[in-house]
Backbone as ProteinMPNN parsed JSONL, in Angstrom:
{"seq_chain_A": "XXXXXXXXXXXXXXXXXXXXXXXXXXXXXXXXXXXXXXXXXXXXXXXXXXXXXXXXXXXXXXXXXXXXX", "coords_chain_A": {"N_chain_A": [[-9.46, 10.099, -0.353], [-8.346, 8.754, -3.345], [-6.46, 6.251, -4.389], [-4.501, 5.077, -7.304], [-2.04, 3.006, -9.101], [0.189, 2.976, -10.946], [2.424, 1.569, -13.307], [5.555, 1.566, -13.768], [8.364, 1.697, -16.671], [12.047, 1.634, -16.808], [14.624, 2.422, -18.552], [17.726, 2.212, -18.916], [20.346, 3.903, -20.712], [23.579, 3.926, -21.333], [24.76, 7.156, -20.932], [21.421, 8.293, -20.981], [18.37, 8.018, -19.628], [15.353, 6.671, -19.456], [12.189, 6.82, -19.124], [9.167, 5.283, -19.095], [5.385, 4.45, -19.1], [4.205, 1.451, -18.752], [2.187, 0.205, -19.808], [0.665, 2.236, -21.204], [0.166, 5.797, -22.092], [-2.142, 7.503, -19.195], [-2.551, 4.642, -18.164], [-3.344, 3.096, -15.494], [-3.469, 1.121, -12.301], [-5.392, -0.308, -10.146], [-4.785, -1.006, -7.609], [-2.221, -1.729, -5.36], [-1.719, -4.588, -6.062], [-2.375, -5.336, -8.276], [-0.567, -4.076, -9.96], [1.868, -5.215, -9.291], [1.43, -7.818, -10.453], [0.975, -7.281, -12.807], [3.91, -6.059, -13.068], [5.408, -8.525, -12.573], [4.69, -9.778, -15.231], [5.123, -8.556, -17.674], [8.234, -8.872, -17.025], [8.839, -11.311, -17.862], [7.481, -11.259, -20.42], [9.859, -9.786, -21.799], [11.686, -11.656, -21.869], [12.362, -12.775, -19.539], [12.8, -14.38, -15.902], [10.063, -13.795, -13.492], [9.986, -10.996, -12.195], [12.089, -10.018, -12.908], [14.427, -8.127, -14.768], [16.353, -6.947, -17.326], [19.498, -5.986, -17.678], [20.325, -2.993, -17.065], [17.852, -2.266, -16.532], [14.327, -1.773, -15.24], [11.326, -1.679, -13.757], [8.88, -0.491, -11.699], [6.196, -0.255, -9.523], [4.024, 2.783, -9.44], [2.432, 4.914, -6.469], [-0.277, 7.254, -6.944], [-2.61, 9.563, -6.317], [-5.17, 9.925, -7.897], [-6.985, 11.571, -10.013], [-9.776, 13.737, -11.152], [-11.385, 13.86, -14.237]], "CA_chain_A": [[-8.342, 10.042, -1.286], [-8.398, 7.258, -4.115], [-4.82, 5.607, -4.966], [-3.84, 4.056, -8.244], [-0.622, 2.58, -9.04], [1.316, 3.037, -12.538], [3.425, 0.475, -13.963], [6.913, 2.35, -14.901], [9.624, 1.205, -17.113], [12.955, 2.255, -16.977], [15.687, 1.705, -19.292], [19.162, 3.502, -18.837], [21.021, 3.824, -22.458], [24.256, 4.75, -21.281], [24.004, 8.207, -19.944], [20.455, 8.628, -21.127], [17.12, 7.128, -18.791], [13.877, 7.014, -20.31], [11.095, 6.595, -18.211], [7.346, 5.093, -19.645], [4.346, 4.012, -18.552], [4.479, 0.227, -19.224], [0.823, -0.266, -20.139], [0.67, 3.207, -21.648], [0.047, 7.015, -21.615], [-2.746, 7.116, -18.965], [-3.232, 3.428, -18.039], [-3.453, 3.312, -14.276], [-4.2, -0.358, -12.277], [-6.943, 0.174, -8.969], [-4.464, -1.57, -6.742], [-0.743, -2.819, -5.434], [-1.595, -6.208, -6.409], [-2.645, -5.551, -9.805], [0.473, -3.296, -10.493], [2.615, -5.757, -9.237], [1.393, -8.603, -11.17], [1.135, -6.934, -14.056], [4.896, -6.057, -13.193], [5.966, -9.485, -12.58], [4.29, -10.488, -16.204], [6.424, -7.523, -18.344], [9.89, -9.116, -17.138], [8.08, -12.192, -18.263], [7.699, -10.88, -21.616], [10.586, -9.33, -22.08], [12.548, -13.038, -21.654], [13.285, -12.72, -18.287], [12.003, -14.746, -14.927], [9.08, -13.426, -13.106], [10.063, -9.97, -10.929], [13.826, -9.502, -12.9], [14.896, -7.101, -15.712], [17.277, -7.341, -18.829], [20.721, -4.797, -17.026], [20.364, -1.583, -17.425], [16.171, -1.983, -16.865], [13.693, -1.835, -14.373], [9.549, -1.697, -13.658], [8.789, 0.084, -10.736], [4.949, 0.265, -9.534], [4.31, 4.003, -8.047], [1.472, 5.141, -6.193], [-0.264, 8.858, -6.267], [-4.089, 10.035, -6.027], [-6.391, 9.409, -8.823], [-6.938, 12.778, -10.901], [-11.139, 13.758, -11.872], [-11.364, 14.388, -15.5]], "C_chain_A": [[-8.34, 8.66, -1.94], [-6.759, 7.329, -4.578], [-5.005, 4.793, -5.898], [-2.386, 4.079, -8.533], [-1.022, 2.943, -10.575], [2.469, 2.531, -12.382], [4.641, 1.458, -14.42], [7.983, 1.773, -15.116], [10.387, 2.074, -17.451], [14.293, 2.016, -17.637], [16.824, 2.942, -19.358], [20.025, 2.843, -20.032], [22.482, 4.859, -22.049], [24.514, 6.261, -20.6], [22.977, 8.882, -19.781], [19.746, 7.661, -19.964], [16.562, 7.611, -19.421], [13.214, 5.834, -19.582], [9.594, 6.379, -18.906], [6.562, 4.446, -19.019], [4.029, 2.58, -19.478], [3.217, 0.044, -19.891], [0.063, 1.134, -21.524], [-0.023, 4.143, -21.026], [-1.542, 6.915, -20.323], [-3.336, 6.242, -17.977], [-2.442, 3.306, -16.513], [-3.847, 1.675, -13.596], [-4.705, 0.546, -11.004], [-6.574, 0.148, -7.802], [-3.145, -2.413, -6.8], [-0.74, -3.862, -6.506], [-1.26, -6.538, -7.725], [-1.913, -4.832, -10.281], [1.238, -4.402, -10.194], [2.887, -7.258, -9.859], [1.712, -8.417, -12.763], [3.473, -6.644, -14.331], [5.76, -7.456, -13.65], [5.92, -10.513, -14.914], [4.926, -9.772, -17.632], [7.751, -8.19, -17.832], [9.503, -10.377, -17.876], [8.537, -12.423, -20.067], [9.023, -10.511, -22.186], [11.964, -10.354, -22.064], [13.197, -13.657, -20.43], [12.409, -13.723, -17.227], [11.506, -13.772, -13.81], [9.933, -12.592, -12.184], [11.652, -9.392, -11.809], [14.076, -9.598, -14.117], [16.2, -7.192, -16.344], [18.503, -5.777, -17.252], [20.091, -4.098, -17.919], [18.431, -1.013, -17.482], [15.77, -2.163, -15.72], [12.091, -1.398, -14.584], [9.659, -1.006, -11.82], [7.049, 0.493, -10.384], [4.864, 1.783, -8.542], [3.079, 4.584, -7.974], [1.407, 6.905, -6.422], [-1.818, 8.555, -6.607], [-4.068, 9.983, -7.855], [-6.753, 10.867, -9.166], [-8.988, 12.97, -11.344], [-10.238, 14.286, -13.021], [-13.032, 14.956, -15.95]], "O_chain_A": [[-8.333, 7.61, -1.297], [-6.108, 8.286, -4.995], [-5.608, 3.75, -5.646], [-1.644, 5.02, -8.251], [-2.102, 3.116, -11.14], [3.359, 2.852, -11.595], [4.538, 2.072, -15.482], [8.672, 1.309, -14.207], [10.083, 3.069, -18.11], [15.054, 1.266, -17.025], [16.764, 4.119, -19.714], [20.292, 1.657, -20.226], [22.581, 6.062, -22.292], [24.35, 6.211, -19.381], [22.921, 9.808, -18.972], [20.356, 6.726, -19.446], [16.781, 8.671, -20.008], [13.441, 4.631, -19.448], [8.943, 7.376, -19.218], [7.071, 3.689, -18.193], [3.684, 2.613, -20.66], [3.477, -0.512, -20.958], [-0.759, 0.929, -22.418], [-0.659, 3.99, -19.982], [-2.217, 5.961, -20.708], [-4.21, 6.559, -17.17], [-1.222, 3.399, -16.376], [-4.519, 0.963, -14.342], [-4.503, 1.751, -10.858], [-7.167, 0.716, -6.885], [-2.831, -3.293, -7.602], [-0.02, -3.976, -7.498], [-0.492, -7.345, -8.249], [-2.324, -4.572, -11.412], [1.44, -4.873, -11.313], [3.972, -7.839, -9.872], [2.365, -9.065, -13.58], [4.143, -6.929, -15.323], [6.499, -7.572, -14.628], [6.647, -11.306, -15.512], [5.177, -10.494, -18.596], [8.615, -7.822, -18.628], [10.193, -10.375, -18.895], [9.31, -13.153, -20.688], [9.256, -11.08, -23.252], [13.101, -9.91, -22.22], [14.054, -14.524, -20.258], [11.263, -13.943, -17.62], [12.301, -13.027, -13.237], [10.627, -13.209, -11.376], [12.264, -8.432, -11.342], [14.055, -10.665, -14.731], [17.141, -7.579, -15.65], [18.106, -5.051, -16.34], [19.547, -4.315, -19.002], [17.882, -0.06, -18.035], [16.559, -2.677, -14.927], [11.756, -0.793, -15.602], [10.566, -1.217, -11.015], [6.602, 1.494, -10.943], [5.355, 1.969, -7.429], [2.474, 4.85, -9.013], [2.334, 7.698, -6.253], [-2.193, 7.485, -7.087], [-3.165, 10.005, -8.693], [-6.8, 11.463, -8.09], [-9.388, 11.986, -11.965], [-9.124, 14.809, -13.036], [-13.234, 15.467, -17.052]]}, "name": "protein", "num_of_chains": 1, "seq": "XXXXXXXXXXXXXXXXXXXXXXXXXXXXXXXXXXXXXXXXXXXXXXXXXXXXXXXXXXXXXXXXXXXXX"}
């Protein structure tokens, strides 16, 4: 069984959530580490200090099995 992580951002609009794949449709990292860096470097961007999200947002790395194509 191979595990990759996906980066997900979550932004709650009131009584809407909308859920995306931070890196996009797809884009998968190999390993924790490299999901969680990549996490830390999106709050980053987004004006915030390293690991912590604008209210009403969140990044969440989540593991599942690796798909053949």
């Amino acid at each position: 069984m191979n595990i990759v992580w996906t980066l997900v951002y979550v932004i709650v609009q009131g009584q809407d959530v909308h859920a995306v794949n931070a890196y996009g449709a797809g884009f998968t990292f190999p390993d924790m580490y490299e999901c969680f860096a990549a996490r830390e470097m999106l709050s980053v961007d987004l004006g915030m200090t390293e690991g912590y999200f604008p209210h009403g947002s969140q990044a969440v790395c989540i593991p599942q099995e690796q798909t053949q194509t």
